[in-house]
C-alpha positions as a Markdown table, in Angstrom:
| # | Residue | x | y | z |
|---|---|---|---|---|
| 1 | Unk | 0.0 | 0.0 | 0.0 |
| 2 | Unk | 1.4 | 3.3 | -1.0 |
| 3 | Unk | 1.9 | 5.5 | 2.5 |
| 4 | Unk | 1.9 | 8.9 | 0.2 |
| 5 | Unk | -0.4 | 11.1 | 2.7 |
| 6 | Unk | -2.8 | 12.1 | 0.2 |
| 7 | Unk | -4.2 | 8.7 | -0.4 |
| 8 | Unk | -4.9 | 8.4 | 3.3 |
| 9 | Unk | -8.3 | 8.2 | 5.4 |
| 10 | Unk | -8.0 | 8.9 | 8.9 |
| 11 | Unk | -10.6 | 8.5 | 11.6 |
| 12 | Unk | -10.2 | 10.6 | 14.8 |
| 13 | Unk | -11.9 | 9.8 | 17.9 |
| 14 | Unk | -13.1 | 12.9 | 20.1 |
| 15 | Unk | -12.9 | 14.7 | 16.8 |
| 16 | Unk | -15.3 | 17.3 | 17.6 |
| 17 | Unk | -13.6 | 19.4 | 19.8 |
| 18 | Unk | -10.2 | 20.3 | 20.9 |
| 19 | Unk | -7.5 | 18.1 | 19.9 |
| 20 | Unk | -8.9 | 15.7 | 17.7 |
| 21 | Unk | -10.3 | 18.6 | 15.4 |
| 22 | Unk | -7.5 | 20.2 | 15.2 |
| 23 | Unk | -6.0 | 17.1 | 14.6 |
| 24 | Unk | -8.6 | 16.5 | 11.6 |
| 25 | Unk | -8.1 | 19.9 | 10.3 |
| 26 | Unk | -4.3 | 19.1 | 9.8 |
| 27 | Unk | -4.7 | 15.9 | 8.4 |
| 28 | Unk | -7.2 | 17.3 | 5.9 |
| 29 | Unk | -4.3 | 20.2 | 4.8 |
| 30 | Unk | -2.5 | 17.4 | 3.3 |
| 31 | Unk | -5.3 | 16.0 | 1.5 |
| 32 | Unk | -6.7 | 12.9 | 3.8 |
| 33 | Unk | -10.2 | 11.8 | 4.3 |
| 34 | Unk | -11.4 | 12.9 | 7.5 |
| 35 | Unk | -13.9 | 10.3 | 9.7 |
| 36 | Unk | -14.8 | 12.4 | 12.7 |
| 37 | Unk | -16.5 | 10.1 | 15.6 |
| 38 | Unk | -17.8 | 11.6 | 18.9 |
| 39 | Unk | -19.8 | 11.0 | 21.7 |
| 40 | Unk | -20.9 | 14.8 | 20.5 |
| 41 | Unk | -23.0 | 13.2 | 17.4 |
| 42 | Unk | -23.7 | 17.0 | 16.6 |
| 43 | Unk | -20.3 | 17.9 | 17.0 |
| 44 | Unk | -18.9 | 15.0 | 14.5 |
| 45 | Unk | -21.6 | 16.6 | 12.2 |
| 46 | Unk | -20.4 | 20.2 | 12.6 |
| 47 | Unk | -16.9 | 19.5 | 12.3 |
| 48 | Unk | -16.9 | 17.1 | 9.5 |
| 49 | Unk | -18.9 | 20.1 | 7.7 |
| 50 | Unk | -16.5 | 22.3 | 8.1 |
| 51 | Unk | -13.5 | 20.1 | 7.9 |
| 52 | Unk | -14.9 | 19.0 | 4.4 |
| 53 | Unk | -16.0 | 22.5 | 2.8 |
| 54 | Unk | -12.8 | 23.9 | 4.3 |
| 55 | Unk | -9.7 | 21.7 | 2.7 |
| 56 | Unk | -12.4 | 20.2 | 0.1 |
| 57 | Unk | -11.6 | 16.8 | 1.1 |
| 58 | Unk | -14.1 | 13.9 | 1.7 |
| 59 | Unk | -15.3 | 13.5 | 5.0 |
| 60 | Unk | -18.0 | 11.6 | 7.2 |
| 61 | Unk | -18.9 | 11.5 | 10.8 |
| 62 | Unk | -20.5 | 9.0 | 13.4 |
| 63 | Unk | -21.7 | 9.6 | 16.7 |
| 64 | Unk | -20.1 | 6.5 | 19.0 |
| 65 | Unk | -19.9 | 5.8 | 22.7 |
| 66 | Unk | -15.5 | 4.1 | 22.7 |
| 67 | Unk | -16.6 | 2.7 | 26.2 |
| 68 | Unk | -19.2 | 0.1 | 24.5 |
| 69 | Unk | -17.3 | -2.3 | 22.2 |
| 70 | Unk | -20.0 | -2.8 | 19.7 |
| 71 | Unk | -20.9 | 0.5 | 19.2 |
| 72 | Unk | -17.4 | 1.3 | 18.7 |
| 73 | Unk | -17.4 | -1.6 | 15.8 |
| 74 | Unk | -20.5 | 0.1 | 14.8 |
| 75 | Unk | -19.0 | 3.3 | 14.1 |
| 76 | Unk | -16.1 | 2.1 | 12.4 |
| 77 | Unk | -18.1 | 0.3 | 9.8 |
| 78 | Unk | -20.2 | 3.2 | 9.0 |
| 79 | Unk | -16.7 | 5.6 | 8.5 |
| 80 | Unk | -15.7 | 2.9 | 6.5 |
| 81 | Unk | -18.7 | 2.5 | 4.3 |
| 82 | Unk | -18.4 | 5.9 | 3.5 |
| 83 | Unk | -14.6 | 6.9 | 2.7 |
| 84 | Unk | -13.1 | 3.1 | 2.4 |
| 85 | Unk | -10.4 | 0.9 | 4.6 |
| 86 | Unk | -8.9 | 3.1 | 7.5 |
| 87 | Unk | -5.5 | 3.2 | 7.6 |
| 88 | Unk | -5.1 | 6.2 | 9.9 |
| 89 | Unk | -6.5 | 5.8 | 13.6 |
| 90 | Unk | -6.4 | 8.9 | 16.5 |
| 91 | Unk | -8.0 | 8.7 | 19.6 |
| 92 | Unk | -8.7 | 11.7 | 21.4 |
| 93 | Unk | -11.6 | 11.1 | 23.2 |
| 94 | Unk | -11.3 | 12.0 | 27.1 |
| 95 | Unk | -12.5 | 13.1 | 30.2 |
| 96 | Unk | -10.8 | 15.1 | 33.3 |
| 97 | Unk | -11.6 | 15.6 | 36.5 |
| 98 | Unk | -10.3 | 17.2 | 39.5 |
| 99 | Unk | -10.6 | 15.9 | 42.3 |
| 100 | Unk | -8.4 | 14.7 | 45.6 |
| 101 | Unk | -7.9 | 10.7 | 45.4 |
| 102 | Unk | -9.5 | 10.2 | 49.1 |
| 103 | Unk | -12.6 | 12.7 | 48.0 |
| 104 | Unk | -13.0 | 10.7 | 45.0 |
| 105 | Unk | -15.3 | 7.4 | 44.8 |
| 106 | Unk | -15.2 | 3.9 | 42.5 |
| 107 | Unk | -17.5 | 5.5 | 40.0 |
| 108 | Unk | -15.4 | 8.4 | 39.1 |
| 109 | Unk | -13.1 | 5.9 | 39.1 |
| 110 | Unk | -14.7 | 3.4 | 36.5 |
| 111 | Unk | -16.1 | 6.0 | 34.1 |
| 112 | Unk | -12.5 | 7.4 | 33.8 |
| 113 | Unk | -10.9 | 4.2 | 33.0 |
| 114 | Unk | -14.0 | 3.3 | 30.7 |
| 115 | Unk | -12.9 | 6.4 | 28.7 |
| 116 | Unk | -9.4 | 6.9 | 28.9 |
| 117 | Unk | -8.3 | 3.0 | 29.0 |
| 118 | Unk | -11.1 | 0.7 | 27.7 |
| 119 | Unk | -12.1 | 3.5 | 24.8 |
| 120 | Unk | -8.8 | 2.8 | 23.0 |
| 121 | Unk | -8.4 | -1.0 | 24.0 |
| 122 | Unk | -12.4 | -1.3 | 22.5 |
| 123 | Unk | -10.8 | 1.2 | 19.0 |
| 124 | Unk | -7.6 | -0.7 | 18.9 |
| 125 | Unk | -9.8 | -4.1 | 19.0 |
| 126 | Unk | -12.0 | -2.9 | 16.2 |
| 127 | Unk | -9.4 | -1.5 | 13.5 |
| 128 | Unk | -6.3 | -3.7 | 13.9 |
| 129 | Unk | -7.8 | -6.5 | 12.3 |
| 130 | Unk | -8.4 | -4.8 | 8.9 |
| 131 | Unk | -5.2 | -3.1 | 9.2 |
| 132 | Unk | -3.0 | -6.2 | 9.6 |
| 133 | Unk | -4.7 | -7.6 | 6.8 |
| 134 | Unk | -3.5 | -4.9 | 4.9 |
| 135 | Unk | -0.4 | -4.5 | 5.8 |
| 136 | Unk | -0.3 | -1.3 | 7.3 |
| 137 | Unk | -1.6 | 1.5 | 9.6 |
| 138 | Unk | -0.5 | 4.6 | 11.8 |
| 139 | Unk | -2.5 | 4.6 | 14.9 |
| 140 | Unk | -1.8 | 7.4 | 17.1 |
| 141 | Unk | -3.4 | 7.7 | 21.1 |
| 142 | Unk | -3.5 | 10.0 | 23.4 |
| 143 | Unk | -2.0 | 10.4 | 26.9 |
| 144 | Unk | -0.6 | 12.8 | 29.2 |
| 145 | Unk | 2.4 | 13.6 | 31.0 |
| 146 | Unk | 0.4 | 13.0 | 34.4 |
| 147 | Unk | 0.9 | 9.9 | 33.4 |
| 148 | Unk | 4.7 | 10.0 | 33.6 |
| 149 | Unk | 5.1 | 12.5 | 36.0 |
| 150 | Unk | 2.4 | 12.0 | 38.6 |
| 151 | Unk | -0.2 | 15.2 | 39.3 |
| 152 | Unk | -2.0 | 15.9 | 42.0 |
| 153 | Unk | -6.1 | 15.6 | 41.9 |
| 154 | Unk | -5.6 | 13.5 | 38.7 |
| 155 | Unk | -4.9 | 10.8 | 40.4 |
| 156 | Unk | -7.1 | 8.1 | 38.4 |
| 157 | Unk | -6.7 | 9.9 | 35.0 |
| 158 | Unk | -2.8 | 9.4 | 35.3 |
| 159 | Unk | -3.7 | 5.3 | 36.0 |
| 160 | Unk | -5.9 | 5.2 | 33.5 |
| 161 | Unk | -3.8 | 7.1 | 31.1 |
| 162 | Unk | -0.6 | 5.3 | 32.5 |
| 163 | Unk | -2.5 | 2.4 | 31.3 |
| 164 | Unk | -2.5 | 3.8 | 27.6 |
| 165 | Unk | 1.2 | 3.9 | 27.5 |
| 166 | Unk | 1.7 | 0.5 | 28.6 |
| 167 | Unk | -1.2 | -0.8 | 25.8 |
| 168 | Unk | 0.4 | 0.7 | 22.7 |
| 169 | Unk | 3.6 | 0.0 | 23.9 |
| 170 | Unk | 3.0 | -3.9 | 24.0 |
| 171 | Unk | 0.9 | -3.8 | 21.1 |
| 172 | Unk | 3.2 | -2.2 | 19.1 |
| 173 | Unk | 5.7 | -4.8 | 19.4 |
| 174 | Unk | 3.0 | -7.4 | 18.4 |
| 175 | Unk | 1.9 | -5.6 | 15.1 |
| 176 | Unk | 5.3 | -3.8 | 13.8 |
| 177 | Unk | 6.1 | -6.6 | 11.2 |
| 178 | Unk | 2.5 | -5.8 | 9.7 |
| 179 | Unk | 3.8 | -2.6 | 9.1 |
| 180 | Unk | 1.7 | -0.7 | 11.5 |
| 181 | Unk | 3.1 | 2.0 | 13.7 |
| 182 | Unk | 1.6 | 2.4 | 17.3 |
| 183 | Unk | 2.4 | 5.8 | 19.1 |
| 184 | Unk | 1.4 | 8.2 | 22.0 |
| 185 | Unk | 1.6 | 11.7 | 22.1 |
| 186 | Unk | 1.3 | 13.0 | 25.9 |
| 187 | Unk | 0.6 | 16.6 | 26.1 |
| 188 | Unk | 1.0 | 19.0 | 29.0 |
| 189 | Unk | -1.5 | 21.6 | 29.5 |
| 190 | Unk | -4.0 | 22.5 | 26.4 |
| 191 | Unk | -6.7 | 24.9 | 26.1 |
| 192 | Unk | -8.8 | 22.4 | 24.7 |
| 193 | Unk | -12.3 | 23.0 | 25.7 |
| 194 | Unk | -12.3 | 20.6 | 28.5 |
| 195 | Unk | -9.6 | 22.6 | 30.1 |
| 196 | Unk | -11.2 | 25.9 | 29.7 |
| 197 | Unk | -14.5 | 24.3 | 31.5 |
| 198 | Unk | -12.3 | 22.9 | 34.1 |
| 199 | Unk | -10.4 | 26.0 | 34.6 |
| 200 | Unk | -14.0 | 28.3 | 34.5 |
| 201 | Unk | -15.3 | 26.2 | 37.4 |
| 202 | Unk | -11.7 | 26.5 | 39.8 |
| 203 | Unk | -11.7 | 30.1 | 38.9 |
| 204 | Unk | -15.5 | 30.2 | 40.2 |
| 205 | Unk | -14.6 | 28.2 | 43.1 |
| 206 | Unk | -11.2 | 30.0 | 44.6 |
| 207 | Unk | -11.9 | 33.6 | 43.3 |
| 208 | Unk | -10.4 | 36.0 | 41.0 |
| 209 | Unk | -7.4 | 37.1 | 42.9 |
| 210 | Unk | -6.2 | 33.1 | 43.5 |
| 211 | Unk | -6.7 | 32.2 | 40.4 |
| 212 | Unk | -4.7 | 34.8 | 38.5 |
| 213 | Unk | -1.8 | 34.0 | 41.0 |
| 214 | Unk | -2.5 | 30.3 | 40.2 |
| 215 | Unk | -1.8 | 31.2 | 36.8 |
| 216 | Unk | 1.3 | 32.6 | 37.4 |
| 217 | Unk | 2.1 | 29.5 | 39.7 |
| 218 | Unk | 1.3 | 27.3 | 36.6 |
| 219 | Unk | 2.9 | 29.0 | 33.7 |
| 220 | Unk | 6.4 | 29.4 | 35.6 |
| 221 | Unk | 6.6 | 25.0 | 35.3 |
| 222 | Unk | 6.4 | 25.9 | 31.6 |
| 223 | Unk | 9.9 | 27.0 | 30.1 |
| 224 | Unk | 8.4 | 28.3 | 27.0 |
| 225 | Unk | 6.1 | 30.9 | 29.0 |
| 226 | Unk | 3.1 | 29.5 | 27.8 |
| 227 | Unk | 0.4 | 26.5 | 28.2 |
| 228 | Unk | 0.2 | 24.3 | 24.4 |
| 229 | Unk | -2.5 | 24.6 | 22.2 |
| 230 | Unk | -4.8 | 22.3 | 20.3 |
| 231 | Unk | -2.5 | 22.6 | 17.5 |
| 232 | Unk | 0.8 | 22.3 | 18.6 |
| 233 | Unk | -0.3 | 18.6 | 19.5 |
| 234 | Unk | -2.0 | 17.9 | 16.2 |
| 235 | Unk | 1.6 | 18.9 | 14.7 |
| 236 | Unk | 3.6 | 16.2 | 16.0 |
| 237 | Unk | 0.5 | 13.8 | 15.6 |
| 238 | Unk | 0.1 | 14.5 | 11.7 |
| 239 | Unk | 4.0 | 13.8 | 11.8 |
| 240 | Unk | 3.5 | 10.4 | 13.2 |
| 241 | Unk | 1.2 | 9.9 | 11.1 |
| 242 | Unk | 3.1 | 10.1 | 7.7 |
| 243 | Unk | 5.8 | 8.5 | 5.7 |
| 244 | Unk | 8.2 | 10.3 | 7.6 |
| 245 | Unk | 7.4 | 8.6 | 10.9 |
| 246 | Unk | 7.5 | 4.8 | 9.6 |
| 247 | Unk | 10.2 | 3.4 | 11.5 |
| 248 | Unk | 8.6 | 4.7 | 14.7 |
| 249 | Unk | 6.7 | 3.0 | 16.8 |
| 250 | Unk | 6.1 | 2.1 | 20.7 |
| 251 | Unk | 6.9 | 6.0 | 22.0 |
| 252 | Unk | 5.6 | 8.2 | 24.0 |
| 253 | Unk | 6.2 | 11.6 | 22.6 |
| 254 | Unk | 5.6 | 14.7 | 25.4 |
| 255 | Unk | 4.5 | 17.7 | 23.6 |
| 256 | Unk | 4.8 | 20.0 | 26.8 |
| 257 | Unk | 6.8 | 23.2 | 26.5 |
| 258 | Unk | 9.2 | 21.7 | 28.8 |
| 259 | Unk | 7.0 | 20.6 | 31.8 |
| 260 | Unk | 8.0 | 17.7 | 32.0 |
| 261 | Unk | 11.5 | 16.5 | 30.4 |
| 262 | Unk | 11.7 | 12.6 | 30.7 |
């Protein structure tokens, strides 16, 4: 199979928002069909709509719940149907929360790690059949640096994420001679949507004055002065997932601004 970007179709999990669209958005600049699935149905509407008028490139979208196995295997036969084989997989789809470990309970727990562990084990499950069959695929997840570094009141999204790492690390060494690459980018802090909600309702919750000098607390762990944006993850994400990244697989790539330096 020729791995000339252009003749690419990429599906990207949690592509309505944040990451994932901008994620899309690059992919679509170099001429790849775009598959946008959500738990958003709307928002996999809205952005495939855009994504599609915007680059003129073909696109399609499917509303899908990653926690639920065959809903996942659902949404990837629809995308299919519609643009042909997949041969480029990013999952983007998360939740946060912030909480202290002791003032959390098992649900938070189990809806985080039905998310942010089981959503890619159920995506992986789904596509790498079809891609080992064809010889080839790029699948790229999400993690985070709290997941190598430790944070504190993200406690179970570091396990779960953690947990990510550890997946696409083993299963990478199990699908490499099928020529499919299987990589992590771990971000630091992104003003993706979720983060702005979860930053709206601290600033609501300690006050104006403690927040702006929380701010300044957070920004001076950041060497390059500022927090990321959507974007500057979708970068090295579109890099891993062309030609130029084929011999790499099994990494965890920190796109942090210096947070974290591992």
């Amino acid at each position: 199979m020729s791995t000339r970007t252009g003749t690419q179709t990429a599906f990207v999990f949690g592509g309505g928002q944040g990451i994932g669209r901008a994620t899309a958005r690059k992919l679509a600049a170099s001429g790849v069909r775009i598959g946008i699935a959500d738990l958003n149905a709307a928002a996999a509407r809205e952005a495939a709509d855009e994504i599609g008028s915007g680059f003129d490139v073909e696109t399609a979208h499917a509303g899908v719940d990653i926690t639920n196995i065959d809903d996942t295997r659902a949404a990837v036969a629809h995308l299919e149907g519609a643009l042909g084989p997949v041969t480029i997989v990013v999952n983007s789809a998360a939740i946060v929360s912030n909480k202290l470990f002791v003032e959390s309970e098992p649900e938070d727990w189990r809806r985080m790690i039905d998310v942010c562990l089981f959503g890619p084990l159920n995506i992986l499950h789904v596509v790498l059949p079809g891609m080992r069959q064809r010889q080839f695929g790029r699948i790229i997840c999400m993690a985070s640096d709290a997941a190598r570094t430790g944070q504190s009141r993200m406690s179970y999204y570091a396990a779960a994420k953690a947990g990510v790492i550890g997946l696409v690390k083993s299963v990478a060494q199990e699908v490499g001679r099928d020529q499919i690459t299987v990589n992590v980018v771990s971000p630091g802090a992104t003003n993706t949507e979720l983060r702005k909600a979860r930053e709206e309702e601290t600033r609501r919750n300690i006050g104006e004055e403690k927040y702006a000098e929380r701010q300044k607390r957070v920004l001076r762990q950041y060497p390059m002065g500022r927090l990321g944006e959507p974007e500057d993850a979708a970068a090295a994400i579109a890099f891993l997932a062309g030609p130029d990244a084929s011999w790499i697989t099994g990494q965890a790539i920190s796109v942090n601004g210096g947070f974290s330096m591992l």
